[in-house]
C-alpha positions in Angstrom: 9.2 51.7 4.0 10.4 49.9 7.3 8.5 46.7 6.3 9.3 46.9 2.9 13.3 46.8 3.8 12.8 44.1 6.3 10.7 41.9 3.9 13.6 42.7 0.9 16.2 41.3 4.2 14.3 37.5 3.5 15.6 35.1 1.5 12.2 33.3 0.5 14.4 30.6 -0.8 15.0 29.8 2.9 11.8 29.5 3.7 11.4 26.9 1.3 13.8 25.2 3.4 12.1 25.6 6.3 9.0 24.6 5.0 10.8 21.1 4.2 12.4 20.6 7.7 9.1 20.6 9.3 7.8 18.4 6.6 10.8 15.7 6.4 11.7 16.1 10.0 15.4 15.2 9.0 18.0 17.2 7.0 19.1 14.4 4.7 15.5 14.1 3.5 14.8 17.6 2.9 18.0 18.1 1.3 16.6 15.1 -1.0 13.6 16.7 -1.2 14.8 20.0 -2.3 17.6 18.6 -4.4 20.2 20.3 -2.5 23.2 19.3 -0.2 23.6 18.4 3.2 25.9 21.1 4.0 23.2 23.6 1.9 20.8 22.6 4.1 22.2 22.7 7.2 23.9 26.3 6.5 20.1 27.5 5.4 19.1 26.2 8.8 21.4 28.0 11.0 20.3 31.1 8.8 17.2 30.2 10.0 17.7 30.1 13.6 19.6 33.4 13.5 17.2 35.5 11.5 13.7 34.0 13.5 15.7 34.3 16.9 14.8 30.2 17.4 16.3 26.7 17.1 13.5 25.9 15.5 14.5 22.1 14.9 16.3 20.2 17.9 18.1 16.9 17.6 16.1 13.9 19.2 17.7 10.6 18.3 18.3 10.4 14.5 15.5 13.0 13.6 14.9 16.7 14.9 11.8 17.6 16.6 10.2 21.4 15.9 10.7 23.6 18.4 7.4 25.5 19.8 7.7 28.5 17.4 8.3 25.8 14.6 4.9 24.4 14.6 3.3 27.6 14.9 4.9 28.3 11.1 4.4 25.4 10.4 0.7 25.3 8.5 0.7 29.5 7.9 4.2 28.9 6.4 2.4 25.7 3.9 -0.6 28.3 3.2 2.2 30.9 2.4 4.5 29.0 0.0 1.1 27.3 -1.8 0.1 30.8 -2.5 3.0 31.7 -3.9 3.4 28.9 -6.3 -0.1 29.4 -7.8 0.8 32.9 -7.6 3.9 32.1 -10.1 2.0 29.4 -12.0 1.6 29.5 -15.7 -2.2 30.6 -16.2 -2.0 27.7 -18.8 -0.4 24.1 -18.0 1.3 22.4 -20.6 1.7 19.0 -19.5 4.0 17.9 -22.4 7.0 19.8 -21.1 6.1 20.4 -17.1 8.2 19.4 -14.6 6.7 18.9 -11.3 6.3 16.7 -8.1 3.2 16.0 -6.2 2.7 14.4 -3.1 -0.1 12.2 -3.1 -1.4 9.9 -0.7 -3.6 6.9 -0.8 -3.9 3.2 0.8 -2.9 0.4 -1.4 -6.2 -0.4 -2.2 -6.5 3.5 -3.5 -3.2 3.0 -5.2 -4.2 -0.5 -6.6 -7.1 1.2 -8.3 -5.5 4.6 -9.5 -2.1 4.1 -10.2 -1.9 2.2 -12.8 -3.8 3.7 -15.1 -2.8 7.4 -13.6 0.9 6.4 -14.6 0.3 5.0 -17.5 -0.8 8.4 -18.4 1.9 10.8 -16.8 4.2 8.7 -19.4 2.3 9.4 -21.7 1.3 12.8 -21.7 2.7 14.7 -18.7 6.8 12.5 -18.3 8.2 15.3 -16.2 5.6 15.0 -13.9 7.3 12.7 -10.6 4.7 11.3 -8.2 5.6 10.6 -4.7 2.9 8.1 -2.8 2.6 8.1 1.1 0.3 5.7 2.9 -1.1 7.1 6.1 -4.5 6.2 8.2 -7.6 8.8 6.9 -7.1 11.2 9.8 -3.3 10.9 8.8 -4.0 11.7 5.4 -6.1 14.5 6.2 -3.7 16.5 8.1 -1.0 16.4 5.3 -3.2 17.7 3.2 -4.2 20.6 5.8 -0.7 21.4 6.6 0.7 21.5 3.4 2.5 17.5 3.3 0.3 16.3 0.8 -1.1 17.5 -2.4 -4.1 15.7 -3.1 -5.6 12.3 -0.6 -7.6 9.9 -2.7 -9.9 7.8 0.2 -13.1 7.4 2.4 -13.3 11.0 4.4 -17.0 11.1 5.5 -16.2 13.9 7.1 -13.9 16.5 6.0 -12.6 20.1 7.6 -13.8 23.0 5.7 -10.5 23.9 4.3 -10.5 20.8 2.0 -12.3 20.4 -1.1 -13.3 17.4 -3.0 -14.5 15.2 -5.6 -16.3 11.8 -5.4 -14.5 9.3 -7.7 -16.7 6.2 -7.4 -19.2 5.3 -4.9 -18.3 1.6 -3.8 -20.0 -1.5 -1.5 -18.6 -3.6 0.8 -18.7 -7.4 0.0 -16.9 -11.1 2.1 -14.4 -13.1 1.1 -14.5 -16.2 2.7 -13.4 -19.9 1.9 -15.4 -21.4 -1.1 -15.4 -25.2 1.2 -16.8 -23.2 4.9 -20.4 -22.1 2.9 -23.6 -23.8 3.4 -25.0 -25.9 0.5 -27.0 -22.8 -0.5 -23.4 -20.6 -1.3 -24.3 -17.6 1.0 -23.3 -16.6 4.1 -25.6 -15.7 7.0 -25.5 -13.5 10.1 -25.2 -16.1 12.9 -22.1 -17.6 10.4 -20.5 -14.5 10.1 -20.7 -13.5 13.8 -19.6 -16.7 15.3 -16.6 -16.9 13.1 -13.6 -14.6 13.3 -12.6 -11.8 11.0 -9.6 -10.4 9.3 -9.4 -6.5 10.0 -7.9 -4.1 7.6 -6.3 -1.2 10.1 -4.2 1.4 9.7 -2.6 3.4 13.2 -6.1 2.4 14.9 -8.6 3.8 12.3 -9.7 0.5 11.2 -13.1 0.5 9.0 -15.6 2.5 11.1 -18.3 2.0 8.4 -18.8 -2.2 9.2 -18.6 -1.5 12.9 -21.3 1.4 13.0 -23.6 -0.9 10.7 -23.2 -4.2 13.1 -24.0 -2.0 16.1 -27.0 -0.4 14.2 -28.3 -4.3 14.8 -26.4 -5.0 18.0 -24.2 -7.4 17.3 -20.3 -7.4 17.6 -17.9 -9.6 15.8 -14.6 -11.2 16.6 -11.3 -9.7 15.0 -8.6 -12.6 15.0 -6.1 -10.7 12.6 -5.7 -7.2 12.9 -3.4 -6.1 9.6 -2.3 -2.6 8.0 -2.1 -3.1 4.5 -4.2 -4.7 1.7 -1.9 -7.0 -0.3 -1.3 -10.3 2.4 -5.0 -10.3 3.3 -6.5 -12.2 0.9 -4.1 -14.9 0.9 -5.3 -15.5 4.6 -8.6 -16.7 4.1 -8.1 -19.9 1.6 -8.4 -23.4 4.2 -9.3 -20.9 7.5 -13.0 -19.9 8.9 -11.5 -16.7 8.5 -14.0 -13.5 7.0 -12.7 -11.0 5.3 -14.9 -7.8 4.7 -13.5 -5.1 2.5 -14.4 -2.4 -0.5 -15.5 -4.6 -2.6 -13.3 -3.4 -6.2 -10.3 -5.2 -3.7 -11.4 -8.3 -4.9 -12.3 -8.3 -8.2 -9.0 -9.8 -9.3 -9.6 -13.4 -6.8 -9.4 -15.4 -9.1 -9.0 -19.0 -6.8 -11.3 -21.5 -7.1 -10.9 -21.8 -3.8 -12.2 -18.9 -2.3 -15.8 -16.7 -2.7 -17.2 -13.4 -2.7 -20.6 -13.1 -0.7 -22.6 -10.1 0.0 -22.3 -9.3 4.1 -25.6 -11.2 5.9 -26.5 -7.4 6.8 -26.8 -3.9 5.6 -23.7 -2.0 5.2 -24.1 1.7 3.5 -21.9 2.1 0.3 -19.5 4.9 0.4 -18.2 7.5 -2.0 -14.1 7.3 -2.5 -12.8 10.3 -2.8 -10.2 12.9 -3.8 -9.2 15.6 -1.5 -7.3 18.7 -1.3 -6.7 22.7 0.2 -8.6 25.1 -1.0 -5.9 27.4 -1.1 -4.6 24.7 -4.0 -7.2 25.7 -6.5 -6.0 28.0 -8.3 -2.4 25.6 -9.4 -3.8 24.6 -13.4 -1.1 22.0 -13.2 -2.6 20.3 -9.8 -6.3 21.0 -11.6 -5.2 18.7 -14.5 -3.8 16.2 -12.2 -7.3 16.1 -10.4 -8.5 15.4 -14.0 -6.6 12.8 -14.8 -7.1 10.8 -11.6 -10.8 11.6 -12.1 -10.4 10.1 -15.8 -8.6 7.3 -14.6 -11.3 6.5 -11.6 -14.1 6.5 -13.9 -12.5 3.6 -16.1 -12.7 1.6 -12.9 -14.9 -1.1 -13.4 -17.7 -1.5 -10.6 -17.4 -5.2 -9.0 -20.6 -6.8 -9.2 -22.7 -7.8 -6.4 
């Protein structure tokens, strides 16, 4: 009876709150988040601090940093609240009149892909559904999705923690995109070539794109990184009247359309890859993030595949 008064003493409304401190690390964007004041969000806080005996968020600079006991909540307070939406859920999802937000997050070349056709599909079918895309490195990705940030990752996770689940949406090659006027008579580009001229890297917060390196040291050989860039969109438009090589996923550059550039196969054997879609166990029972899983998977598989 003593637990059952203390637990009827919690307002589980502030631990939403709480849940989206930690998250947004800010109160103005949690109060976004949650669609509620400043002033609501600062009064939950302090109700917080008082009932859990903590500060739980301290000010550093323009942000707050978690305290401690904070990020020991942290991920079994994300497990909690997911519970207790698919707990609530509608056993059936209606995606005509739902109204939801999920956090997804991808790399522009995911969102390049997906996006389009996903949203052209949310309109469609699902128009209360509100997406919110974050772009973070694969081990960045991961742990949103572990501690609750993120709903589902769409990417390249060779290796994932046993908490997540996931679902292969296309499997996908690597392939060059080099200067149309630097190739040999014969069109192709050869191994000596590509390891005595310099490369355009595609790298996000150091993660870079383990799968070339691990196949160039498989033959021993090392190449030269002369750009180092974090997102997609600028690359291409580097290599046109350079020696520059750019090596990426090759569904990147099916849209090239310049004369002046070329698409080669690498002058060595790279493994293809699966792109995937990832997210917490504890998230499979939510029908409405189920359908959404669907729908990406839908879209993916209307992707065409580049040709070699």
């Amino acid at each position: 009876m003593h637990k059952m008064n203390d637990l009827r003493r919690i307002d589980l409304n502030l631990l939403v709150v709480l849940d989206a401190l930690l998250s947004e690390q800010q109160v103005t964007r949690a109060a976004e988040r949650l669609h509620l004041s400043q002033p609501a969000v600062s009064h939950a806080l302090a109700r917080l601090r008082d009932m859990l005996g903590d500060p739980l968020l301290v000010r550093a600079g323009a942000g707050l940093v978690a305290t401690p006991r904070a990020l020991e909540l942290a991920q079994p307070l994300a497990e909690a609240l997911a519970r207790v939406q698919a707990l609530l859920a509608p056993s059936q999802f209606d995606p005509a009149s739902a109204k939801r937000r999920f956090r997804l997050a991808m790399s522009d070349y995911g969102a390049a892909l997906v996006l389009p056709g996903l949203i052209r599909t949310l309109r469609q079918q699902a128009p209360g559904i509100d997406l919110v895309v974050s772009h973070a490195s694969r081990e960045g990705m991961l742990d949103g999705v572990l501690n609750g940030d993120i709903d589902l990752a769409a990417g390249v996770f060779p290796e994932l923690p046993h908490e997540l689940r996931s679902t292969p949406l296309f499997e996908e090659h690597f392939a060059c995109l080099v200067d149309r006027h630097s190739l040999g008579a014969d069109g192709q580009l050869d191994l000596p070539t590509y390891l005595a001229r310099p490369h355009v890297l595609l790298e996000m917060r150091g993660s870079g794109t383990p799968e070339i390196e691990r196949a160039l040291t498989a033959i021993r050989c090392r190449r030269h990184v002369a750009v180092s860039l974090p997102h997609w969109s600028v690359a291409p438009h580097l290599i046109g009247g350079t020696d520059l090589i750019l090596t990426v996923a090759s569904r990147g550059l099916r849209g090239i359309d310049d004369p002046g550039l070329a698409v080669v196969a690498p002058p060595f054997s790279i493994p293809n890859f699966n792109f995937v879609l990832a997210w917490h166990e504890r998230r499979g029972g939510d029908p409405a993030l189920n359908w959404l899983n669907g729908q990406i998977e839908q879209v993916s598989g209307r992707v065409p595949q580049a040709q070699r």
